[in-house]
py3Dmol code that shows the C-alpha trace and the ligand (Angstrom):
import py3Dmol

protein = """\
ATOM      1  CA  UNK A   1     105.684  99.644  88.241  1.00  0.00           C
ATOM      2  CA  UNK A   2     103.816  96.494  89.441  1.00  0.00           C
ATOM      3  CA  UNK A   3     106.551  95.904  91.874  1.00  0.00           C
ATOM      4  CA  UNK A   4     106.053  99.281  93.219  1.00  0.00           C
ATOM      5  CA  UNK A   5     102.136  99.127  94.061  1.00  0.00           C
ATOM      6  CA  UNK A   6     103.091  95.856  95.128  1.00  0.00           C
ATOM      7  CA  UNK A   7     105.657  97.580  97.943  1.00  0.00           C
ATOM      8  CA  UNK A   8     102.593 100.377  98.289  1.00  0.00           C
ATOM      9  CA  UNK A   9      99.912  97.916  99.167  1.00  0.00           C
ATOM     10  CA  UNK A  10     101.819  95.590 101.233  1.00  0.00           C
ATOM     11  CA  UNK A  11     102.534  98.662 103.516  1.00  0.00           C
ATOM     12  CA  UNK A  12      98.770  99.555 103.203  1.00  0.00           C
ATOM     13  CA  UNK A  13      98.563  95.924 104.794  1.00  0.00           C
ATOM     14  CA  UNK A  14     100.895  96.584 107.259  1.00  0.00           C
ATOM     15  CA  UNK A  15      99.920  99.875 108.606  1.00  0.00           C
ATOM     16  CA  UNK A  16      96.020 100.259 108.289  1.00  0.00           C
ATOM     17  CA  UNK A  17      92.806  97.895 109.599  1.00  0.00           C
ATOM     18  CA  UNK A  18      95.549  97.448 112.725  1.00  0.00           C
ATOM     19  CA  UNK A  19      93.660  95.607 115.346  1.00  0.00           C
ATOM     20  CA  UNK A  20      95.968  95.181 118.062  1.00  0.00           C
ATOM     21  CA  UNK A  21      95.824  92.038 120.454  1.00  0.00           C
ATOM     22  CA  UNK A  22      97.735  92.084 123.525  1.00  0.00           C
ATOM     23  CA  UNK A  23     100.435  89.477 123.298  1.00  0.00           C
ATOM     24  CA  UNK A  24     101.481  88.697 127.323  1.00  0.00           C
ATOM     25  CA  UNK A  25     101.829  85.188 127.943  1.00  0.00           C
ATOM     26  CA  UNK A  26     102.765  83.966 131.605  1.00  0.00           C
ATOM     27  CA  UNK A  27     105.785  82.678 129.942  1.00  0.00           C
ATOM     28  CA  UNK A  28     107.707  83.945 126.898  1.00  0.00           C
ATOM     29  CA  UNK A  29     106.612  81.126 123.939  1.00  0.00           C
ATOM     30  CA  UNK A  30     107.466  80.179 121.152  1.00  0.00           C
ATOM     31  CA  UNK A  31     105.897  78.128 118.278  1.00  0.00           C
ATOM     32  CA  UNK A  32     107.251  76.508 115.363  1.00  0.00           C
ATOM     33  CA  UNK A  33     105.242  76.594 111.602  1.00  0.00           C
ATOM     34  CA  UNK A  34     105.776  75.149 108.223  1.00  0.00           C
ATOM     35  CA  UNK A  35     104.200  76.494 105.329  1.00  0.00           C
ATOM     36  CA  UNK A  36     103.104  74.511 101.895  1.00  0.00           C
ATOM     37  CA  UNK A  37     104.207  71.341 103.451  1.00  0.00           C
ATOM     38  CA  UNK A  38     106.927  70.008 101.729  1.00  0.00           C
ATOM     39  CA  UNK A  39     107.214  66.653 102.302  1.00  0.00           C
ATOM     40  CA  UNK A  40     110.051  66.833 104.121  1.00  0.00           C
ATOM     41  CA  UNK A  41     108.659  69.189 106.723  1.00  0.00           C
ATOM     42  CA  UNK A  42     107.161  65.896 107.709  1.00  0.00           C
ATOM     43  CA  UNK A  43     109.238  62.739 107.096  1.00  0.00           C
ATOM     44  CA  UNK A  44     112.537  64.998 108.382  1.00  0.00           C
ATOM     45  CA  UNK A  45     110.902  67.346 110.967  1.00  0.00           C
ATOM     46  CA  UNK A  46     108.501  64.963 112.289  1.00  0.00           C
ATOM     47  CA  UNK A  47     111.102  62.764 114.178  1.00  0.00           C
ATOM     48  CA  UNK A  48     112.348  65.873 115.544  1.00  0.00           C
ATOM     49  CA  UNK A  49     109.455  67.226 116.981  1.00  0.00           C
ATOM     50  CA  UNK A  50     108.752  63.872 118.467  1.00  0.00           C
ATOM     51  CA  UNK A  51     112.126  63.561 120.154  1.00  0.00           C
ATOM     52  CA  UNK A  52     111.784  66.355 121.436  1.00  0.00           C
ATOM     53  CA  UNK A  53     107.768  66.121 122.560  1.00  0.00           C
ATOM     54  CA  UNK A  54     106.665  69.245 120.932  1.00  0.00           C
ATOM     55  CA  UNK A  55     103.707  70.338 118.100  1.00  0.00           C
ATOM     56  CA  UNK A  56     103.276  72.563 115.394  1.00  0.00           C
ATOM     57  CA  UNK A  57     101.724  74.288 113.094  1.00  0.00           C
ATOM     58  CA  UNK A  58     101.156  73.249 109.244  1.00  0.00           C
ATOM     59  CA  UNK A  59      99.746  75.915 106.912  1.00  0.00           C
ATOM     60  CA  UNK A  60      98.397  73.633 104.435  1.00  0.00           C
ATOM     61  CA  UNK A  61      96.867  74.627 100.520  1.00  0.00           C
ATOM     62  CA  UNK A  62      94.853  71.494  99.502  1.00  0.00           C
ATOM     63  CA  UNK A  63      95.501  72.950  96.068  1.00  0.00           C
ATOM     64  CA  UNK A  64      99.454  71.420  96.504  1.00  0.00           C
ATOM     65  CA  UNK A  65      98.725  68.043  97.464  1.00  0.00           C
ATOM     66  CA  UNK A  66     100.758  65.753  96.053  1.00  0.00           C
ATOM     67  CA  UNK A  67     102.213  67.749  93.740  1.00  0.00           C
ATOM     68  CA  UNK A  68     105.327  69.858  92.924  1.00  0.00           C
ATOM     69  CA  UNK A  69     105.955  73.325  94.552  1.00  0.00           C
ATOM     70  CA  UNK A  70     109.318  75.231  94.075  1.00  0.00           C
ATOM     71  CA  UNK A  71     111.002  71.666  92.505  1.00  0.00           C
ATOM     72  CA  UNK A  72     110.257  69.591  96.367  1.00  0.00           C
ATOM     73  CA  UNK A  73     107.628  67.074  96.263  1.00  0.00           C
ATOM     74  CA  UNK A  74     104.992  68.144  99.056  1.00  0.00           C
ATOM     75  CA  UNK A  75     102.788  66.214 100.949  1.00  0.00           C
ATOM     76  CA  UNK A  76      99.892  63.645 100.586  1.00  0.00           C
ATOM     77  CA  UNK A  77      96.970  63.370 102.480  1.00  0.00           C
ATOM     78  CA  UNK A  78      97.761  60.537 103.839  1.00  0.00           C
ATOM     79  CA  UNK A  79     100.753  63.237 105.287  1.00  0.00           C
ATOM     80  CA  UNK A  80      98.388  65.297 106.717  1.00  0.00           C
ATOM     81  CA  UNK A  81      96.622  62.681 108.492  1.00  0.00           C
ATOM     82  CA  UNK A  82      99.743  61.436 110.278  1.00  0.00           C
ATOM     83  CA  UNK A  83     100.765  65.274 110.638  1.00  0.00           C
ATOM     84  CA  UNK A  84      97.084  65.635 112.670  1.00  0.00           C
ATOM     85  CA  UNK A  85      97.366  62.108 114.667  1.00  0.00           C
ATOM     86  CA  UNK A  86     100.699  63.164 115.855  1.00  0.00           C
ATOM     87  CA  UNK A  87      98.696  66.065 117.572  1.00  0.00           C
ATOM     88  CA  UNK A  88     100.303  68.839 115.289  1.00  0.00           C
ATOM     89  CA  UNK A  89      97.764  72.083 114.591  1.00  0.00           C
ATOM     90  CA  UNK A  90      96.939  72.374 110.947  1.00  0.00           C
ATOM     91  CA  UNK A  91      96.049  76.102 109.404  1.00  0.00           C
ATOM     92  CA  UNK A  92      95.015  77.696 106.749  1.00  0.00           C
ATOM     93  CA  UNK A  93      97.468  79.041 104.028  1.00  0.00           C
ATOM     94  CA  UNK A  94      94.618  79.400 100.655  1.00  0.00           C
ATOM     95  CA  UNK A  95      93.399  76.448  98.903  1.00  0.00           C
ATOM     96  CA  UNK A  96      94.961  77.747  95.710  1.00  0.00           C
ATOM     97  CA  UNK A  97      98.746  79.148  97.353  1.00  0.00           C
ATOM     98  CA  UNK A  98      97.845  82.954  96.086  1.00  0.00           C
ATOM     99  CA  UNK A  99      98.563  86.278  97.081  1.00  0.00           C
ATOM    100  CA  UNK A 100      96.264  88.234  98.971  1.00  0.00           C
ATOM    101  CA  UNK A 101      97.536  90.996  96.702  1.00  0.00           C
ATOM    102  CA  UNK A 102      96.327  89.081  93.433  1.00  0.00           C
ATOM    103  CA  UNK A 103      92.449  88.506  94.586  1.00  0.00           C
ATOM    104  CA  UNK A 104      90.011  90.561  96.096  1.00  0.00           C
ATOM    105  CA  UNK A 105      87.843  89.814  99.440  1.00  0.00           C
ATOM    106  CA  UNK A 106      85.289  87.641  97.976  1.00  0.00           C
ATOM    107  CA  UNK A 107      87.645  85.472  96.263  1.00  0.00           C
ATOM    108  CA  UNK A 108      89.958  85.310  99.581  1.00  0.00           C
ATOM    109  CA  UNK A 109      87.041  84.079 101.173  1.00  0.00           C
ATOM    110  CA  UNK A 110      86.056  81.538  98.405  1.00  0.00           C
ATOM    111  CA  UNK A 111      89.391  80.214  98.638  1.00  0.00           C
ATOM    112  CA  UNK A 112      89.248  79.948 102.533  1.00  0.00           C
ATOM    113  CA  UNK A 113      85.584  77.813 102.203  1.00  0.00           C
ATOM    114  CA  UNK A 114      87.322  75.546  99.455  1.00  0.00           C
ATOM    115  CA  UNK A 115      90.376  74.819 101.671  1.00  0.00           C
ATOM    116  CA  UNK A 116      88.491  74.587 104.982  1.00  0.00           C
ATOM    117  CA  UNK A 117      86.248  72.162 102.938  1.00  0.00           C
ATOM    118  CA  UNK A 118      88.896  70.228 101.947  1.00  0.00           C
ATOM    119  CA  UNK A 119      90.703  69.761 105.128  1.00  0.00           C
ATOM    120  CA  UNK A 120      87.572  68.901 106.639  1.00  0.00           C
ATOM    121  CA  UNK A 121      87.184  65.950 104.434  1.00  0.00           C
ATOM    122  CA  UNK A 122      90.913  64.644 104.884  1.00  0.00           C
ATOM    123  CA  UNK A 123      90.647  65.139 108.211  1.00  0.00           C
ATOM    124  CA  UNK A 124      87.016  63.816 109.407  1.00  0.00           C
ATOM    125  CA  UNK A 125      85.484  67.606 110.260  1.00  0.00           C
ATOM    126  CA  UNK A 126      88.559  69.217 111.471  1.00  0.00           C
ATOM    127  CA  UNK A 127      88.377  73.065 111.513  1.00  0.00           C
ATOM    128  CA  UNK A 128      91.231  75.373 111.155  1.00  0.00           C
ATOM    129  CA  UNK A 129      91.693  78.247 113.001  1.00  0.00           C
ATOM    130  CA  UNK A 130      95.064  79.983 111.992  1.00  0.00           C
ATOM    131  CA  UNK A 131      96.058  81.453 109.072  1.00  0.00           C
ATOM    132  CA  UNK A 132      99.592  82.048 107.196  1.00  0.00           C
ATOM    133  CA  UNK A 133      99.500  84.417 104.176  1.00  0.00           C
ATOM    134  CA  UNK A 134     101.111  82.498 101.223  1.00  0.00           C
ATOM    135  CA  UNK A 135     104.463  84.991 100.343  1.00  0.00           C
ATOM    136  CA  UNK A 136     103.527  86.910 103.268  1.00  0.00           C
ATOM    137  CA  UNK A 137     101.820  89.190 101.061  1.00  0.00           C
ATOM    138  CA  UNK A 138      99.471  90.961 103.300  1.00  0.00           C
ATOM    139  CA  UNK A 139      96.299  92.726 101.457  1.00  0.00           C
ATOM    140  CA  UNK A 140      94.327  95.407 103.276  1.00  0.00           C
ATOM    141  CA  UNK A 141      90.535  93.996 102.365  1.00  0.00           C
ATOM    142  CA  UNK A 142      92.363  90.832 102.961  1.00  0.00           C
ATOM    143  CA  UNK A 143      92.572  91.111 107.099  1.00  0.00           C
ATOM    144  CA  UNK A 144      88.749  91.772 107.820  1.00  0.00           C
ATOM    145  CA  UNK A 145      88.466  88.506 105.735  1.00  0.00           C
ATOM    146  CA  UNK A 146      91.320  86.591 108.027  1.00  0.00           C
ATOM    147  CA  UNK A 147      89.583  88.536 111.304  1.00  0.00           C
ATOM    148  CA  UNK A 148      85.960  86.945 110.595  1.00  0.00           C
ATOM    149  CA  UNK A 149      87.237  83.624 109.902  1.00  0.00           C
ATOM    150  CA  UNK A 150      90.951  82.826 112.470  1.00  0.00           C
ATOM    151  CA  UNK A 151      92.126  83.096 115.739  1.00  0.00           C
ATOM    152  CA  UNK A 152      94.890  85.164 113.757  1.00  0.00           C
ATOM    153  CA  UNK A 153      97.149  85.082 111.215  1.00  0.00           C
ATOM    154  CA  UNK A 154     100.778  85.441 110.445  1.00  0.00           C
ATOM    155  CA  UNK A 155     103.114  86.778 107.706  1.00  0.00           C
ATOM    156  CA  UNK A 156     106.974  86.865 107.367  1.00  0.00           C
ATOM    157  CA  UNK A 157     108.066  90.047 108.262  1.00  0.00           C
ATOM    158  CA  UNK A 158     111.235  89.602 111.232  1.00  0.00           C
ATOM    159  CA  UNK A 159     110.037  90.346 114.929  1.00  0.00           C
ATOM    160  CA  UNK A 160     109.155  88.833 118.090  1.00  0.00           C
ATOM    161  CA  UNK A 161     105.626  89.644 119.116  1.00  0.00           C
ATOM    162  CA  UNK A 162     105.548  91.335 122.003  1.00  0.00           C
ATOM    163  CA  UNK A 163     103.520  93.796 124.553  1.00  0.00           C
ATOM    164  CA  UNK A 164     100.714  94.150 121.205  1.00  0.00           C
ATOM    165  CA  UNK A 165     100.097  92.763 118.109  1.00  0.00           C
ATOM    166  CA  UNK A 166      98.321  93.163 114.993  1.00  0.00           C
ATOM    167  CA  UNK A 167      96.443  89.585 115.914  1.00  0.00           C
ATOM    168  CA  UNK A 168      95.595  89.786 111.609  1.00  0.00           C
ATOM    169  CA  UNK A 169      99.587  90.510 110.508  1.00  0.00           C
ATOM    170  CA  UNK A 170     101.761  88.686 113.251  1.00  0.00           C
ATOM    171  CA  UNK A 171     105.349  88.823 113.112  1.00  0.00           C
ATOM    172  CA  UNK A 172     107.774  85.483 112.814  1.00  0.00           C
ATOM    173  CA  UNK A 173     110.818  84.862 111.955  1.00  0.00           C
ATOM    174  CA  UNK A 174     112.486  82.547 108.904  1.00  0.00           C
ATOM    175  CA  UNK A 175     113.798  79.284 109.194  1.00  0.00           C
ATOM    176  CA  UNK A 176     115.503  79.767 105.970  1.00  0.00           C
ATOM    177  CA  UNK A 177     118.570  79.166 105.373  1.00  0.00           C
ATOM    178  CA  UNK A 178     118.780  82.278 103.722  1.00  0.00           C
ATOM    179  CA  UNK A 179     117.932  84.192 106.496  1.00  0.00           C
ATOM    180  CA  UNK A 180     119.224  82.251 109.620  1.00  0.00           C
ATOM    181  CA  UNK A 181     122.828  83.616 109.567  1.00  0.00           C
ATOM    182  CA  UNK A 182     121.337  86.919 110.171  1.00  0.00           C
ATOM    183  CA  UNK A 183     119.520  86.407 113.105  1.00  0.00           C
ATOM    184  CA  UNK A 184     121.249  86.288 116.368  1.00  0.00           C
ATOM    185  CA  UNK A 185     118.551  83.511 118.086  1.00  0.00           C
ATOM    186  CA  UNK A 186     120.300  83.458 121.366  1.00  0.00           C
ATOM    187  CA  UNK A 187     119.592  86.991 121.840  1.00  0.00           C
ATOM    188  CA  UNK A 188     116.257  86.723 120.523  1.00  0.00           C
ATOM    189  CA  UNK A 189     115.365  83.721 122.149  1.00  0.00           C
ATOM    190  CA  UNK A 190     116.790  85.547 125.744  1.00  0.00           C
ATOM    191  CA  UNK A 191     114.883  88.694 125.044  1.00  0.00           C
ATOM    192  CA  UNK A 192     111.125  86.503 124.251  1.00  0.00           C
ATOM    193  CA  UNK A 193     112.013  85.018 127.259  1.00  0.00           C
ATOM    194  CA  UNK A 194     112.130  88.800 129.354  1.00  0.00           C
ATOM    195  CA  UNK A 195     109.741  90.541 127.674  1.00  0.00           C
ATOM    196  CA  UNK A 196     107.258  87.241 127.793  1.00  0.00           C
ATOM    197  CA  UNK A 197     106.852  87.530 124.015  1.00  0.00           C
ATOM    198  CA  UNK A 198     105.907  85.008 121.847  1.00  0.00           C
ATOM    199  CA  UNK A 199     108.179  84.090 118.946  1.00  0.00           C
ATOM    200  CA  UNK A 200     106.470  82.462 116.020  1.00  0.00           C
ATOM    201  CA  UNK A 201     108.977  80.729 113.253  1.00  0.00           C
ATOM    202  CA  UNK A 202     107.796  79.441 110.133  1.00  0.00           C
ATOM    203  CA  UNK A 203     109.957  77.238 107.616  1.00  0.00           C
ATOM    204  CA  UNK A 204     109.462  74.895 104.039  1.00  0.00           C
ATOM    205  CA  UNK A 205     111.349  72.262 103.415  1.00  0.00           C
ATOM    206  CA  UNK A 206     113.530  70.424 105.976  1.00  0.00           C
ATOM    207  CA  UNK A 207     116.897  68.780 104.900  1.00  0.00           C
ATOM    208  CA  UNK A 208     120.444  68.706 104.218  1.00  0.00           C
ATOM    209  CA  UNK A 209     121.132  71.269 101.321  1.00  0.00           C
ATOM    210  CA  UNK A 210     117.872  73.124 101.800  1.00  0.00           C
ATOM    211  CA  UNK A 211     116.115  75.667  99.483  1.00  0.00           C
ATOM    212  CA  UNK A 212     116.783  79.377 100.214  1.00  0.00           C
ATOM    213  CA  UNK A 213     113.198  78.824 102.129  1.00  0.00           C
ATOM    214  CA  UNK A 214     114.012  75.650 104.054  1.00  0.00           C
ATOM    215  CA  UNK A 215     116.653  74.574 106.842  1.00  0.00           C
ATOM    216  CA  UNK A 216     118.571  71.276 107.379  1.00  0.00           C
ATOM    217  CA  UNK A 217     117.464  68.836 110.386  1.00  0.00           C
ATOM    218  CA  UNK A 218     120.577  70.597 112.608  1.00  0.00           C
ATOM    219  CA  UNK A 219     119.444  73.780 112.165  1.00  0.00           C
ATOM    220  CA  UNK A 220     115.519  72.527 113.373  1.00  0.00           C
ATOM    221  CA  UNK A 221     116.873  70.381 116.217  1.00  0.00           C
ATOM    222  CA  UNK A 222     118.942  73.502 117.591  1.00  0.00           C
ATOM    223  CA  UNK A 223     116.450  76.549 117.114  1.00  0.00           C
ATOM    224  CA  UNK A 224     114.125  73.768 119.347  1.00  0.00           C
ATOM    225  CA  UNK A 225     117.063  73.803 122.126  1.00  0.00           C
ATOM    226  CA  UNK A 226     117.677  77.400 121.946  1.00  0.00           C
ATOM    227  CA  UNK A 227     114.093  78.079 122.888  1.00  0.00           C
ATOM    228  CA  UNK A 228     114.026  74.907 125.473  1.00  0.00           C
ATOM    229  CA  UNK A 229     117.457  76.692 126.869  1.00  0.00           C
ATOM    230  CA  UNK A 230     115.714  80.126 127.483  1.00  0.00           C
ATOM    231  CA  UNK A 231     112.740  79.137 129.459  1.00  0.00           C
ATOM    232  CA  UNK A 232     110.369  79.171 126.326  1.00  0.00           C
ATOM    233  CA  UNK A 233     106.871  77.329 125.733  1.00  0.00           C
ATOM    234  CA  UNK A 234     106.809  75.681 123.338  1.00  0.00           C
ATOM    235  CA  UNK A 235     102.942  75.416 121.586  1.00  0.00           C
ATOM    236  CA  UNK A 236     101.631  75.311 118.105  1.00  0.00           C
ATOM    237  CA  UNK A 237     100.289  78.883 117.239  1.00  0.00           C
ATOM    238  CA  UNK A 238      96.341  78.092 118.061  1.00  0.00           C
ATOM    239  CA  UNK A 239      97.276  76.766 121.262  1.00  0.00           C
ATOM    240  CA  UNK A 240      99.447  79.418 122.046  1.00  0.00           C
ATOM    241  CA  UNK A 241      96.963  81.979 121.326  1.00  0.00           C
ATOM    242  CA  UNK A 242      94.301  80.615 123.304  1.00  0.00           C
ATOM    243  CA  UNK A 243      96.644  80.363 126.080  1.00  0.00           C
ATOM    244  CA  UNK A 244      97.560  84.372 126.121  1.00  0.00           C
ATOM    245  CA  UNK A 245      93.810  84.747 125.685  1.00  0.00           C
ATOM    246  CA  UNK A 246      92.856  82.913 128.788  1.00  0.00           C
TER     247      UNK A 246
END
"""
ligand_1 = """\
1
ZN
Zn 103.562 79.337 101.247
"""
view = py3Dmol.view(width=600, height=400)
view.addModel(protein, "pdb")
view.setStyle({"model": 0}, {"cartoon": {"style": "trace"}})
view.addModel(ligand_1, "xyz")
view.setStyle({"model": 1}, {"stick": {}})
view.zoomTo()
view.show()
C-alpha cells in the first residue's frame, strides 16, 4: 500500500505545480552530476574531469560527511574543498539525504537552511544554487520549496531536456551501471546535439566494479568523449542554466 501512494504522489510530482522553462541553448549541452559524493566521485572522477578540462556538479548532504552511505566511504570536507578549488559547482541534495516524499514543506526547507549553512561554513560563504532530489523522489509541496530557493532542480527520471522543461523536475540520465547498457548515448548524444537540448547525467560512485548506482572510470572517460564527439557543451548544471537564460 505504501508503495502505491508512493507511485501516486511521485506522479502528483511529476504532473502538477509544472512550471515550464524553456530549455534552448545556442548549442546542445551537456553537464555531468554526482550525487552523495562518494569518495570516489572525487579521487577517481576528478583526474578525469581534469584531463579532460571540464566541471561539474556535486549534490552534496552535509549530513554524509565522512561517513558510510550504501557500504562506500563518501567524502570529507576537506573533499569538498578541493572539489570547489578545482572550479566544480556544488548543489544542494538535503542536509539529512531524505525523501521529499517523507517530510513536508517546512521541514524541506529546514533541511535546505541546515545544508546551505553548512556548506557555507566548509566553503567560506559559498551559496548553492541547484538542487538534486535525494532518490529522485519528487514531492508536490516539495517544488514551490526548490522554486523559492534554486536556479532548478533535477531528479532521475530518463530524458534529454529539450524545447521546455519543468525547471523544478528536470530530466537526466543514469550513469549507473545498471542502467547504461540501456541507453543508446550515441544516439542521444547526436539528437541533444540537433534539437540543442541539454543533457544532464548524474552518477555515485566511480570505479572498477561499481555499485548498481555508480560507473567505472571507462565508462566516465567515454560518456565525456561521446558528448565532446557530438558538438556538446560541456558546463556544470548552474552554469549551464544561466547560459540558456542569458
Ligand atoms: Zn542521493
Amino acid at each position: 500500500m505504501n508503495a502505491f501512494i508512493d507511485k501516486m504522489r511521485r506522479r502528483a510530482g511529476r504532473y502538477l505545480d509544472v512550471r515550464p522553462s524553456p530549455i534552448r541553448p545556442a548549442r546542445g549541452t551537456f553537464s555531468l552530476s554526482f550525487d552523495d559524493i562518494p569518495v570516489t566521485a572525487w579521487t577517481e572522477a576528478g583526474p578525469i574531469l581534469a584531463e579532460h578540462g571540464i566541471q561539474a556538479t556535486y549534490y552534496v548532504c552535509g549530513g554524509l560527511a565522512g561517513s558510510q552511505n550504501l557500504g562506500l566511504p563518501q567524502f570529507d570536507p576537506e573533499d569538498l574543498e578541493a572539489i570547489h578549488d578545482a572550479g566544480h559547482e556544488v548543489g544542494c541534495h538535503t542536509f539529512e539525504h531524505v525523501s521529499t516524499l517523507r517530510i513536508g514543506a517546512a521541514e524541506l526547507d529546514a533541511s535546505l537552511a541546515r545544508n546551505a549553512a553548512w556548506v557555507s561554513d566548509v566553503l567560506d560563504g559559498y551559496e548553492m544554487r541547484t538542487f538534486a532530489y535525494p532518490f529522485g523522489d519528487c514531492a508536490l509541496a516539495a517544488k514551490a520549496v526548490i522554486d523559492q530557493r534554486f536556479l532548478c532542480g533535477r531528479g532521475v527520471r530518463d530524458g534529454v531536456n529539450t524545447g521546455s522543461a519543468d525547471r523544478n523536475l528536470l530530466q537526466a540520465i543514469g550513469l549507473e551501471s545498471r542502467r547504461l547498457p540501456g541507453y543508446d548515448l550515441e544516439a542521444l548524444m547526436s539528437e541533444t546535439a540537433k534539437q540543442n537540448g541539454w543533457m544532464i547525467a548524474y552518477g555515485h560512485d566511480v570505479m572498477d566494479g561499481p555499485t548498481p548506482y555508480g560507473c567505472t572510470p571507462d565508462d566516465l572517460d567515454r560518456v565525456i568523449r561521446l558528448a565532446k564527439a557530438a558538438g556538446l557543451d560541456i558546463l556544470p548544471v548552474a552554469a549551464a542554466w544561466e547560459k540558456m537564460a542569458a
